[in-house]
C-alpha positions in Angstrom: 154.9 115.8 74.9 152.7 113.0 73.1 152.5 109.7 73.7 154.9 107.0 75.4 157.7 107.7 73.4 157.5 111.6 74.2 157.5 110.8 77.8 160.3 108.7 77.5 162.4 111.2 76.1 161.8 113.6 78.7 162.8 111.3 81.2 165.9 111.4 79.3 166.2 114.6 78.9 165.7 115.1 82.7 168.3 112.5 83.6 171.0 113.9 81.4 170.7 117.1 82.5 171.1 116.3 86.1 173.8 113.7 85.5 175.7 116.4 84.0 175.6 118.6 86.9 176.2 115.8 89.4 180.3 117.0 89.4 179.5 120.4 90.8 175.7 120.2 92.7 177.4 120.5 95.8 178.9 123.8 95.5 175.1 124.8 94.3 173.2 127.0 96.8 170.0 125.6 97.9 171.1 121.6 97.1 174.2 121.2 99.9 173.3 121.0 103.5 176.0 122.3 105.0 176.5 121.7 109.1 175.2 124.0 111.3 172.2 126.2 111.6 170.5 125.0 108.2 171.1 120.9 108.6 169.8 121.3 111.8 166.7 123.0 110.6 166.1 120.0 108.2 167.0 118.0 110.5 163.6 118.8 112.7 161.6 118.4 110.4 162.4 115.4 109.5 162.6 114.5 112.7 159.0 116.3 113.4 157.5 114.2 110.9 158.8 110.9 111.0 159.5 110.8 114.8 162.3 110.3 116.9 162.5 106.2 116.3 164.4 104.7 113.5 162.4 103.5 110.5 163.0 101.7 106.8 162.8 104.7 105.2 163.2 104.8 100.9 164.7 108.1 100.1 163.8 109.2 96.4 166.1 110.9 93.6 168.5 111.0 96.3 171.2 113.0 94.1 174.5 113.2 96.0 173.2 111.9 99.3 172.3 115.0 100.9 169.3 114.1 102.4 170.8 110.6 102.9 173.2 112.3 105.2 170.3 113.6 107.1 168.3 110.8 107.5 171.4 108.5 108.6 172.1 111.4 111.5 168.9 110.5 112.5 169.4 107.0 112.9 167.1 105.9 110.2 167.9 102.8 107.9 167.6 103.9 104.3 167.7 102.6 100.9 168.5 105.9 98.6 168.1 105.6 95.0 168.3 108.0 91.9 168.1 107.1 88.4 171.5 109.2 87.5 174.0 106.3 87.9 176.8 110.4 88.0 174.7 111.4 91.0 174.9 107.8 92.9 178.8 107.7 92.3 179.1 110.8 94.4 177.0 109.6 96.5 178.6 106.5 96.7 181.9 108.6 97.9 180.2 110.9 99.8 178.9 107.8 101.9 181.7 105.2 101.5 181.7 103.1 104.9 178.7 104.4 106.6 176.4 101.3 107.8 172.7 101.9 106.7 172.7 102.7 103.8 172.1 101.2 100.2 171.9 102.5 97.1 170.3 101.6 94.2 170.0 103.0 90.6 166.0 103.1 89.6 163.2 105.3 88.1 161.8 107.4 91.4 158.4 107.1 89.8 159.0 103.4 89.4 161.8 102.0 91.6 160.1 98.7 91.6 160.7 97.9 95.6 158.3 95.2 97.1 154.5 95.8 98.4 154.7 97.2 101.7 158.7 97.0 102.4 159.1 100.4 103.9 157.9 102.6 106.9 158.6 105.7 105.1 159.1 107.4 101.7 161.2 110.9 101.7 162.4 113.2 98.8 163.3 116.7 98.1 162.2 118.6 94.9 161.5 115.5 93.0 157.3 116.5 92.7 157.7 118.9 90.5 159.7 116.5 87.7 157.4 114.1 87.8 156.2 113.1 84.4 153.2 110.8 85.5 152.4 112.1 89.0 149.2 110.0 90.0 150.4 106.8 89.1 154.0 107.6 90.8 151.8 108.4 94.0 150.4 105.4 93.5 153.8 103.3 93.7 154.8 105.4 96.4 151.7 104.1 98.4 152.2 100.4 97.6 155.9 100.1 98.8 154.4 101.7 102.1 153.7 99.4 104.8 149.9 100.2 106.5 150.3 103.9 108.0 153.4 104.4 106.7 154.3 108.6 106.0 155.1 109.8 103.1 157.4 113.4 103.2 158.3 115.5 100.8 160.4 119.4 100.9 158.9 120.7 97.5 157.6 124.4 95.9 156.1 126.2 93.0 159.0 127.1 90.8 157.2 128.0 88.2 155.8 131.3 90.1 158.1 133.4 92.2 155.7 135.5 94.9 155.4 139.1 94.7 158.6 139.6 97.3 159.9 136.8 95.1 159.5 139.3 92.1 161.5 141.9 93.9 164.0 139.4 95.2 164.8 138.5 91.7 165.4 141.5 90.0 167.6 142.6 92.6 169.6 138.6 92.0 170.0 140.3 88.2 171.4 143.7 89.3 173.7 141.7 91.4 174.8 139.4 88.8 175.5 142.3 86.3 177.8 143.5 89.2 179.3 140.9 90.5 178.8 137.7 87.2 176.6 135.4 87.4 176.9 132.3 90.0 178.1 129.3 87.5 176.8 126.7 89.7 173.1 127.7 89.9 170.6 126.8 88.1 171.3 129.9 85.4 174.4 127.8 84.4 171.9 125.9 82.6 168.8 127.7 82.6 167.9 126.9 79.0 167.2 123.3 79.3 166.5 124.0 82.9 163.5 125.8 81.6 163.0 123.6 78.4 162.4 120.4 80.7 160.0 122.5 82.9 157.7 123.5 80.4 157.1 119.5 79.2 156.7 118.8 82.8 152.7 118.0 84.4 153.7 120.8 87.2 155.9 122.7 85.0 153.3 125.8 85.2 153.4 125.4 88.9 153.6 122.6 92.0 150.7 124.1 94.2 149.4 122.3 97.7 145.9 123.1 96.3 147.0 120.6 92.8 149.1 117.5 94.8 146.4 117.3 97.3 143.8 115.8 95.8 146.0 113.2 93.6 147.5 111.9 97.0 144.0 111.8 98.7 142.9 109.7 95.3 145.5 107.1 95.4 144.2 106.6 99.0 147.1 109.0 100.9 145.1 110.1 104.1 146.1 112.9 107.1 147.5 115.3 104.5 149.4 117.7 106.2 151.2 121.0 105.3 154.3 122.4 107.2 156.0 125.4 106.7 159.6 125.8 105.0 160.0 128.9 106.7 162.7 127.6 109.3 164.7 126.1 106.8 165.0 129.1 105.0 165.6 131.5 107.8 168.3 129.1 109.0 169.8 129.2 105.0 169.8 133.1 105.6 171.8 133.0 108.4 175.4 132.3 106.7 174.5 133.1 103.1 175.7 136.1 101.2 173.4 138.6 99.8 172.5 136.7 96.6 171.5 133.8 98.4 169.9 135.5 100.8 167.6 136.6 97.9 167.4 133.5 96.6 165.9 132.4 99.5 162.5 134.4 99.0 162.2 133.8 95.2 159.5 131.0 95.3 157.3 129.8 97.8 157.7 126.4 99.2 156.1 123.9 101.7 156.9 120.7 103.1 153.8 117.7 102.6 153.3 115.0 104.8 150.6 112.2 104.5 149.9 108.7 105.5 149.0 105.3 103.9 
């Protein structure tokens, strides 16, 4: 990638490809909450790091409104935007009547939202696509009002762990037994993969590489949570596969402060 107009076309790139699995993301392990044991797992930590009052919050590359459902449980008011006009209209239907919400179609690492106008920012694996990380942290930290939190669920998919490692190879035996799961990632690995590798943390989304780019656009009180729960909870009514899927990569929830 070189240049303005490379970046430009990666952005593309990244919002066609999501766009064109907007349809079907829901039936996608790892992207639907579904009720019970896992949403309420989220649930806590959201709830752990924003705090139990409601709050402006700006939810980021909000997709098919998920998190959105989340965060409205919670009885937060929240503006949730993504720049895939496919994922907003199933969003849009997902959400249809519910009071609190707003969405809006805008670049995540530029939605252009006045100084100061929210209490808090959320997203969930947005990080690792961003294609100018400092200076989106640094939007991120104007929009906030004085002390407001930023939170982000995010991991290093470019690196499964050593149980990851195992994990995966027995996901391969599986899918040589049983075909491959068409609405995972693999359904489009290829340009999954191609936009990874033009990405800033396409080799990896560590705590040790964010940390110091919040801390420089003047994010203070980093703190690291674990996505443990959440994936324990995911365990409990998943099949084998997903079960597996589960250890793959190591994740980590990030919470800081203006």
């Amino acid at each position: 990638m070189h240049g303005t107009r490379g970046n430009s076309h990666l952005k593309e790139d990244i919002r066609d490809y999501w766009s064109r699995r907007s349809e079907t993301f829901d039936l996608a392990f790892g992207h639907r909450i579904p009720e019970g044991p896992e949403f309420e797992a989220w649930a806590a930590a959201i709830r752990e790091n924003l705090g139990p009052e409601p709050r402006r919050v700006l939810e980021l590359a909000c997709g098919t409104g998920e998190v959105t459902r989340l965060l409205l449980s919670l009885g937060h008011e929240v503006t949730a935007l993504d720049f895939s006009e496919a994922m907003l209209k199933v969003a849009r239907k997902k959400h249809a009547g519910a009071k609190g919400v707003r969405f809006l179609l805008a670049d995540a690492e530029n939605p252009m939202e006045p100084d100061e106008s929210y209490d808090a920012i959320v997203c969930r694996h947005l990080v690792w696509t961003l294609t100018t990380p400092v200076e989106a942290f640094s939007e991120w930290h104007r929009m906030l009002r004085p002390g407001g939190i930023l939170l982000f669920f995010d991991g290093d998919w470019a690196a499964p762990t050593r149980l990851g490692r195992l994990a995966g190879r027995a996901i391969a035996l599986l899918d040589k037994v049983i075909g491959t799961d068409p609405h995972y990632d693999g359904a489009m690995s290829a340009r999954h993969a191609d936009i990874m590798g033009r990405l800033p943390f396409g080799d990896g989304l560590t705590v040790q590489r964010v940390q110091p780019l919040l801390a420089a656009v003047g994010f203070r009180d980093i703190k690291i949570g674990s996505h443990g729960p959440i994936a324990r909870a995911q365990r409990r009514k998943a099949d084998l596969r997903n079960r597996l899927r589960t250890l793959l990569y190591r994740r980590f929830i990030l919470c800081c402060r203006k």
